[in-house]
N, C-alpha and C positions, 0 to 999 in steps of 0.2 A: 777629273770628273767629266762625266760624259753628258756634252749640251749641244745646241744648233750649230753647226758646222764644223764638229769634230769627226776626223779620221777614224775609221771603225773597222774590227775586220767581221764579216758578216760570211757564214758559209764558207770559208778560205777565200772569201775575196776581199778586195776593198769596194766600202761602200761611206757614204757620206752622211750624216744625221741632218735631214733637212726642217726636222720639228718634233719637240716633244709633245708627245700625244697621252698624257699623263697617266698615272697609276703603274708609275715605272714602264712606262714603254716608250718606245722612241720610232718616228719614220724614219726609214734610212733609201738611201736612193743607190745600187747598183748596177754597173754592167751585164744583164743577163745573156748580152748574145754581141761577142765580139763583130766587129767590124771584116766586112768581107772587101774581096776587090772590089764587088757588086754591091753589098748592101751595106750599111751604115751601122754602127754599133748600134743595140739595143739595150735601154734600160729600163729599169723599173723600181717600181716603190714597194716598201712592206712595213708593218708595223710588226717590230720587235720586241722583244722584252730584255732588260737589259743583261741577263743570263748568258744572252740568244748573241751577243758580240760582246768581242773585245777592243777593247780602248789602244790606237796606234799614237791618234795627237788629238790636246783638245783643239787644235785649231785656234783661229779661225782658216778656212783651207780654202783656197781659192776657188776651186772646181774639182768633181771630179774626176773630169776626162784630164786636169792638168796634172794630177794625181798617178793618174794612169800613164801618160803621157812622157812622166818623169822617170816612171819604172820602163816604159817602154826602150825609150830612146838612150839613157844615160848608163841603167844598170846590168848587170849578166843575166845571160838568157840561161833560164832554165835546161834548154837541148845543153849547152856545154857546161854541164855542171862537174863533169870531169878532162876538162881541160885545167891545166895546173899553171900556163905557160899565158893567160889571157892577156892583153894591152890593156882591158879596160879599167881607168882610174879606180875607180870605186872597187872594184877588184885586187888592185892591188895595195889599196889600204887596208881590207879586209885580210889580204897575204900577209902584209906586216905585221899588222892588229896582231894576228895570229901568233906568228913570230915571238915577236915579244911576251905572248900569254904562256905559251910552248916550254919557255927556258926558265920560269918556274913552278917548283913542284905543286905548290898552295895554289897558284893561278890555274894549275891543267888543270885541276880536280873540281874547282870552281862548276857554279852554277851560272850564268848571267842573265839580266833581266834585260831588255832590246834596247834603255834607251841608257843604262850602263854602257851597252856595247860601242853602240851606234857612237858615244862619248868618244871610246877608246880611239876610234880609227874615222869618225867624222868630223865630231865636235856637236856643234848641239843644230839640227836639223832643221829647217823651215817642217810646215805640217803637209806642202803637197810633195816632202823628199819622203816621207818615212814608209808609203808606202813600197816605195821604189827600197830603199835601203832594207826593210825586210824582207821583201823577195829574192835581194843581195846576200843574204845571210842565209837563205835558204838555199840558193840557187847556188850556191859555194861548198866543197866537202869538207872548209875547216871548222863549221860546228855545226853542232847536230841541236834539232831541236827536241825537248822535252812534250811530246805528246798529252802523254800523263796531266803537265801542265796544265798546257793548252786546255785541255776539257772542263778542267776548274778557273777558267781564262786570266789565267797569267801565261807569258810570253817567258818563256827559260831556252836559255843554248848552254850546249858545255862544248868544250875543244875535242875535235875526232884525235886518234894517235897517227901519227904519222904512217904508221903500220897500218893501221885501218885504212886510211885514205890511198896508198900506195895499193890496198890489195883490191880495191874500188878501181880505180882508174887501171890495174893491171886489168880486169878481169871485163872492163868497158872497152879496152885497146884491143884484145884478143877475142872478142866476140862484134868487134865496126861498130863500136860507138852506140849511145844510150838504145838510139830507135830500135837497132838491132839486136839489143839485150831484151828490150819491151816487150821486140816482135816474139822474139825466143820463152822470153816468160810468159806472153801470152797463149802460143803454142800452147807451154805445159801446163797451163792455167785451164786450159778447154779439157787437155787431157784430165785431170786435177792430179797432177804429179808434180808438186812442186818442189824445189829445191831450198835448203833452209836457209840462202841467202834472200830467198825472194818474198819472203815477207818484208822486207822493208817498202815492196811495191802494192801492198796492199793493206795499208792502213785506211785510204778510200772507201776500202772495202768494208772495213770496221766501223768506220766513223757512220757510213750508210744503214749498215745492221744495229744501229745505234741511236737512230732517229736524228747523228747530227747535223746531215746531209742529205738530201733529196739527190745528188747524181753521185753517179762512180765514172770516171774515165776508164779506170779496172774494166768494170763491168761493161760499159759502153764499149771497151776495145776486143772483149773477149766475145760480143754478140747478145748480151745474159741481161733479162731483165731488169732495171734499175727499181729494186723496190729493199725496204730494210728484212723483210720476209727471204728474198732471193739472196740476200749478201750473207744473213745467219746462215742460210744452207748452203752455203759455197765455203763457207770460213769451216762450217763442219764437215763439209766430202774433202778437204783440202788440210785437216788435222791440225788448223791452226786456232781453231776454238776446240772444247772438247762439250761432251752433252752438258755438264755441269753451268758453263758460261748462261745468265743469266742478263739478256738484253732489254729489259722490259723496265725498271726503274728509269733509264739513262733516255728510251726510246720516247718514254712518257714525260720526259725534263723535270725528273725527280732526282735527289741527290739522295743517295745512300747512306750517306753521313747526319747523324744528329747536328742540330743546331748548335751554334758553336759559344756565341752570345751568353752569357753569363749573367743572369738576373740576381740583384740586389738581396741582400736577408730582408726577411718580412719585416715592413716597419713596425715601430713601436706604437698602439692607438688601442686603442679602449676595445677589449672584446668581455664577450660575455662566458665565463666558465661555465659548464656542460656538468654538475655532476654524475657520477655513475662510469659506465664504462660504454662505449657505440663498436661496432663491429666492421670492419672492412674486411668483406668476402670475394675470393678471386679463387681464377685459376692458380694452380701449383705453379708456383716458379713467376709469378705475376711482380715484376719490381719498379711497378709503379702504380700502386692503391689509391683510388684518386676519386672512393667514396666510401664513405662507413654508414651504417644506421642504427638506431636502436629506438627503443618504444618505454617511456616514462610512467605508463597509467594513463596518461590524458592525450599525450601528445606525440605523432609519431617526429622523430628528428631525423633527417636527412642530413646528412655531415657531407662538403664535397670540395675539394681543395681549390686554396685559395691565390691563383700567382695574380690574379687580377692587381690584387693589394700591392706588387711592383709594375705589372707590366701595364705602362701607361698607354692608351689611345697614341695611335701616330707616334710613339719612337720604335729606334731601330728594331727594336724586338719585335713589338708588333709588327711593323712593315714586315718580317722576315716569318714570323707566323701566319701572318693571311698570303704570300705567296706559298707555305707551305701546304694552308688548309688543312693539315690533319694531320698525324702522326701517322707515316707509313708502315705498316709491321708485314716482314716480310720474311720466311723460313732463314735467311740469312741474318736476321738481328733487325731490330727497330732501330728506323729513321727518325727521330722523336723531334718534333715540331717545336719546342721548347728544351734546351739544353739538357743533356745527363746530369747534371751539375746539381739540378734545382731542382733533382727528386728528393735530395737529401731534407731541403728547409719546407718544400710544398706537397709535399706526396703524404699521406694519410697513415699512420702508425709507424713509421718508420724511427721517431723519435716520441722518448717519453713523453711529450702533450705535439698535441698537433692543430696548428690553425686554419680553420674553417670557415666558408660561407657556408650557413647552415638554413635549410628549410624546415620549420617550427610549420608541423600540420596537425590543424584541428579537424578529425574524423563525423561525420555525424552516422544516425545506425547504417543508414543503409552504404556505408565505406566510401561515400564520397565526403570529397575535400570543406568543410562548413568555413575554413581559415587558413590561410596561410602566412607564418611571417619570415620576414628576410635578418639573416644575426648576423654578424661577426664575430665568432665564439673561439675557443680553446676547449678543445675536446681531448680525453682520454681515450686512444681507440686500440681495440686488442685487432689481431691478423686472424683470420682463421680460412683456409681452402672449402672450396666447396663440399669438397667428401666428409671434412670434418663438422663444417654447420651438420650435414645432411645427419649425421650422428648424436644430436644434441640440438635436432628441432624441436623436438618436446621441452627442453631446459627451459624455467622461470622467462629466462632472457629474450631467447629465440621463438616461442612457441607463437607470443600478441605478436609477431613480425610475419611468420606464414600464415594467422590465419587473417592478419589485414590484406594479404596477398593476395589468398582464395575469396576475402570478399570482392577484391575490386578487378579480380579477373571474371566474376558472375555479373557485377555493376558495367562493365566494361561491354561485359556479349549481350547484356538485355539493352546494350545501346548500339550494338549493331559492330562491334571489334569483329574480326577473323583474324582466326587463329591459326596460323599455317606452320608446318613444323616440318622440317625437309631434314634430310641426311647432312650432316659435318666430319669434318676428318680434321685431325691436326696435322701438319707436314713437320718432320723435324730431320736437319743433316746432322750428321756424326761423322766425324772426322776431320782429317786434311783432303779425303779423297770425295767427300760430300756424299754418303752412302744417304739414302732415301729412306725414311722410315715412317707411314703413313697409319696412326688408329685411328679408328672413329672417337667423336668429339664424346665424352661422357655427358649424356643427360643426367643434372640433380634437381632434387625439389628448391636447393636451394638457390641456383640460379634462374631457375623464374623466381623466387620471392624475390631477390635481388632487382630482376626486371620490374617485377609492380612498383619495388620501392622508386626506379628512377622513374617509370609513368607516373608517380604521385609527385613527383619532386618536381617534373614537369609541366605537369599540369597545375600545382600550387604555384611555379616560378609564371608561369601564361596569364592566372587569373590574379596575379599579386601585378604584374606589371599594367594588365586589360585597367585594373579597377585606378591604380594610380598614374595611369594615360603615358606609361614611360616606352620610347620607340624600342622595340624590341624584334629579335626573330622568331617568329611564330611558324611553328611547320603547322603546315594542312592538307591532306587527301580530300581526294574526291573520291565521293562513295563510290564502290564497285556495283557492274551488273552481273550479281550472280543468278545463274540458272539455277532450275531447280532439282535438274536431276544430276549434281553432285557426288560422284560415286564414293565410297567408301575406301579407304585404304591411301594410300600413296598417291593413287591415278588421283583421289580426293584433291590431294595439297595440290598437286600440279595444275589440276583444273582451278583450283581458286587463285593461284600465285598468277595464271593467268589473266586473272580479270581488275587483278589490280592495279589502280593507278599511280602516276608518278606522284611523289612527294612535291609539295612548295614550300619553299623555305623563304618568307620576305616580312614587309612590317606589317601584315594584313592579319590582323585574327580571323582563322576558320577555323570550321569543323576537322578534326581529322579522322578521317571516317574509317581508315584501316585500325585505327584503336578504338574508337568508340568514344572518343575524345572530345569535348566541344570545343577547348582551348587547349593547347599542348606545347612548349618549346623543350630542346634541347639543351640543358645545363648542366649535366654532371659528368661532365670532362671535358674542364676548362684544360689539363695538361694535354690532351692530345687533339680536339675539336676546338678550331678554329671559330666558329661560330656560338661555339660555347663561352669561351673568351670574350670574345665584344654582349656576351649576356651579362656576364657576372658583371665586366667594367660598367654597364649599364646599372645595374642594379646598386654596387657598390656606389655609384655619382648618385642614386637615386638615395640613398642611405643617409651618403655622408652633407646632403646637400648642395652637391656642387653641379655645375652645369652637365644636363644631357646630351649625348650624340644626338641630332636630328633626325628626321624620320630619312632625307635625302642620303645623308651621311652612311647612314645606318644598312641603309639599300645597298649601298654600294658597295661596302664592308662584307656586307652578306655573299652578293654577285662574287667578288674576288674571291674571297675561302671559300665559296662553295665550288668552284672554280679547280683551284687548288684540291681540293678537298675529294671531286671526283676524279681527277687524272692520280690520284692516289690511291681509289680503291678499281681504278682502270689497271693500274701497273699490280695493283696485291690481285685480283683475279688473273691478269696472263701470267703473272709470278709462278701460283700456285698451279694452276694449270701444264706449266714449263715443268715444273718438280713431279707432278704429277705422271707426267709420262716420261722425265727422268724414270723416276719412279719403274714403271713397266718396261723401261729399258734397261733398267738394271734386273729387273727379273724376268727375263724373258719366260717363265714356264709357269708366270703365272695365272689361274685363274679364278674367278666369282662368280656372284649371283648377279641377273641381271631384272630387275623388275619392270614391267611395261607398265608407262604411267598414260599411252596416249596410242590409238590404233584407227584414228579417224582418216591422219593423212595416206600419202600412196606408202610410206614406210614407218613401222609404229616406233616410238621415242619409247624408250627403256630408262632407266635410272639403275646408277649403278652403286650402291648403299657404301658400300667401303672404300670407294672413291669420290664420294660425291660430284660423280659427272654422270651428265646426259647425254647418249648419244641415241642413232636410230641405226638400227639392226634388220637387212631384208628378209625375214620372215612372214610366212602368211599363215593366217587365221589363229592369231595371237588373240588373249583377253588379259584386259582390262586387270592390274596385280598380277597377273603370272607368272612366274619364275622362270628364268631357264639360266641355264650354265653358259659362261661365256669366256673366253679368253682372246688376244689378239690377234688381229688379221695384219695390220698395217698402221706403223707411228710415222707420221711426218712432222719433227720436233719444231720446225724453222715455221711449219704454218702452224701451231698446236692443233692438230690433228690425229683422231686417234679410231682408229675401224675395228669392231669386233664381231666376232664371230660364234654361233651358236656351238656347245661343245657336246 
């Protein structure tokens, strides 16, 4: 466990925990600027997350220049990492160690974890040896470290073959030794002609293009700007990533991998059965439904699933969904914020009844909200795709649900909502080889009814929490200033998208003036919004009568997943952006329409409808919706950049 004065490895260094700085983050104190004849080492503080380092000893450690001090003096230097023939003790236990792992077949093949290792050929370490003894372990060609690992930080070696190590040290003796292989790799490095032994001197390079590292020795040797932009374009002129590699989840300290954690079956407690049938409407292929509705004669019913009912305030699950903040959904498959697992007990139709936190709203004529109340139900809910509602809006069932829609999308605009409606594309890969396949998002009527239905769920969950004083997340805008001469068409949306302001999300009821909203929260997708989750658990304590989160508590909660929550839709826009000109890299002949949405500045902004991207295009005496034909001039994948040209 990681506390005040344990051994850390922080950026490939060592660094020391000098205080926890809570909300899972820890200061750590490292060496940033070694010690010169001239000048003094230099260190420094950071406050980390605990993702952000791995655990070497809990300590307590004595210092960590004594740390240092022990790797310096006692253990092998990295320059003679193929020397086979060393004096140094700790070296030659490690030769032993080896030895003995060597001469069986179960032990070669093995994995080792460091403080296995360190067992085998130390015994069990003081906490200012360990960082000295895995520098020993690295600094040695008899095991190799698991990288892979590392990045999910655990610490793995497996044994090199003797054959590998043999053709290392042959090809470091025949070329004078490391410096002179480095210098030589760096050579063909500048050229970018590299030889396929020499990726092993460029994982630096990787781990930089990766956000895991701020320097590259690589890069700093070859001349080459140290930035993760400059490292993706060197790893692609140099054929060791291909266009497909995808840097922007890892770069953003997201993990690609669904949550792992495994929530409870919903417990057993008093809900209320739902007659009739509620409807859960998605895209095609949607495998996690995670809201139904349907409309009784009196009352519209919001149905929206329920993991609150396991996942408790402050345990591990939550802690591990507010660092998530959101479920990532990315052309490559969802990161989902809450386990695969628990789509099957909390996901909405998936099973013959399904249970729900449900909002019960009472309509009054002119479609605003007169009631809202908060259930715990067991609902019936049938699946239907958007294209299919769109077929069967007229039906008994479906018809009182679009025309509650259309009333409170006209309730909505005579309160001052803007409505802006821009170009979408879905991205989807096919293959092993990741072929790019990019249509525009289908517009239905039924996903906006969909939409009012969650602005009414919203707005009933804000004025249901407002009137019984419960600390809640209340999003609110600030009105925009629109102009008046708002042009017509495309160039229209842009100009408005323009003038709108950021969202707030904390425990303050406002206005949300981009809906038209007096009171508004976000509730109906507790399985992938973070922020949605500490609603419902709000709601549910407020139900069952058990204690409230605080208003302080609450805040805070909010801060972290929302936190979480943008460095997630930061890494799904440079995602899609990446595939995207995948995308135009895989078709190089291709071309579109390009629409001008803006002609004010020195270069007019185009909108590009079948890709939904913007760029600006040097043409003069453009207007306002225009068209013209366009195709590409210039992809720069490593900055997402992308130049086009009038055809």
């Amino acid at each position: 466990m990681i506390k005040v004065n344990s051994l850390v490895i922080y950026k490939n260094n060592a660094a020391l925990v000098t205080e926890d700085a809570g909300n899972g983050k820890f200061t750590v104190k490292y060496r940033s600027t070694p010690a010169t004849q001239t000048k003094p080492a230099v260190y420094s503080t950071q406050n980390v997350r605990t993702k952000d380092i791995i655990l070497l000893h809990e300590g307590p450690v004595t210092s960590l220049e004594k740390a240092l001090e022990f790797s310096e003096k006692e253990c092998p230097k990295e320059d003679d990492m193929y020397k086979l023939d060393q004096k140094n003790q700790i070296f030659l236990k490690i030769a032993e160690c080896y030895e003995l792992l060597d001469s069986d077949d179960e032990s070669r093949s093995a994995e080792y974890g460091f403080e296995e290792l360190t067992s085998l050929f130390y015994g069990t370490p003081k906490a200012d040896e360990t960082w000295g003894l895995y520098c020993s372990i690295k600094n040695t060609l008899f095991f190799m470290q698991n990288l892979k690992a590392q990045m999910e930080g655990k610490i793995l070696f497996t044994l090199r073959t003797k054959e590998e190590m043999d053709t290392m040290v042959k090809k470091a003796k025949e070329k004078g030794m490391e410096a002179q292989i480095r210098a030589e790799f760096i050579e063909r490095l500048k050229k970018r002609k590299l030889l396929p032994e020499d990726s092993i001197f460029m994982g630096d390079v990787e781990a930089l293009a990766q956000g895991k590292t701020d320097k590259s020795r690589t890069m700093h040797d070859a001349n080459l700007k140290e930035s993760p932009e400059k490292a993706h374009k060197l790893l692609l002129e140099t054929g060791l990533w291909d266009i497909t590699r995808n840097p922007y989840p890892l770069r953003w300290g997201l993990s690609t991998k669904s949550a792992t954690e495994g929530l409870s079956s919903p417990p057993e407690e008093d809900r209320t059965e739902i007659p009739g049938f509620s409807y859960a409407i998605d895209n095609e292929g949607s495998t996690d439904p995670d809201d139904a509705v349907a409309y009784d004669g009196k009352y519209l019913w919001v149905h929206i699933a329920d993991p609150a009912s396991t996942v408790i305030p402050d345990s591990s699950i939550d802690k591990a969904a507010c660092q998530r903040g959101a479920t990532l959904y990315i052309p490559e498959g969802a990161a989902r914020m809450l386990c695969e697992d628990c789509l099957e007990d909390y996901a909405l139709g998936l099973k013959e009844k399904s249970r729900a936190l449900s909002f019960r709203i009472l309509l009054n004529s002119e479609g605003g909200i007169e009631e809202c109340q908060v259930m715990k139900t067991i609902v019936n809910v049938k699946r239907l795709t958007y294209q299919e509602a769109d077929k069967i809006k007229d039906s008994d069932e479906l018809k009182p649900l679009f025309d509650i829609a259309r009333k409170n999308i006209e309730r909505r605009s005579k309160s001052g909502a803007v409505q802006i409606t821009m170009p979408e594309i879905q991205i989807r890969l096919e293959g092993e080889e990741k072929k790019v396949v990019i249509t525009n998002h289908p517009h239905t009527e039924s996903s906006e009814m969909i939409r009012e239905m969650m602005l009414l769920a919203g707005e009933g969950a804000a004025k249901f929490a407002f009137r019984n004083n419960i600390p809640f997340p209340f999003v609110s805008q600030e009105a925009p200033t629109i102009p008046e001469d708002i042009p017509e068409g495309l160039a229209g949306q842009f100009r408005l998208r323009r003038c709108m302001r950021k969202r707030n999300v904390g425990v303050t009821p406002g206005m949300h003036s981009g809906l038209g909203l007096a009171l508004y929260s976000q509730v109906t997708s507790p399985l992938r919004r973070y922020s949605d989750l500490i609603a419902h658990q709000q709601l549910r304590a407020f139900i069952d009568g058990k204690k409230l989160m605080d208003k302080d508590t609450m805040l805070m909660k909010i801060s972290e997943g929302d936190a979480g929550a943008m460095a997630a839709k930061k890494a799904e826009r440079n995602t899609n952006m990446h595939w995207t000109l995948v995308y135009l890299l895989q078709n190089p002949d291709w071309t579109g329409e390009a629409i001008c949405v803006d002609n004010t500045q020195k270069l007019p902004q185009f909108s590009i409808p079948s890709l939904a991207l913007e760029t600006y295009i040097g043409i003069t005496g453009i207007s306002l919706n225009e068209k013209i034909s366009v195709k590409v001039l210039k992809i720069d994948l490593s900055e997402l950049s992308v130049e086009f040209q009038k055809i």
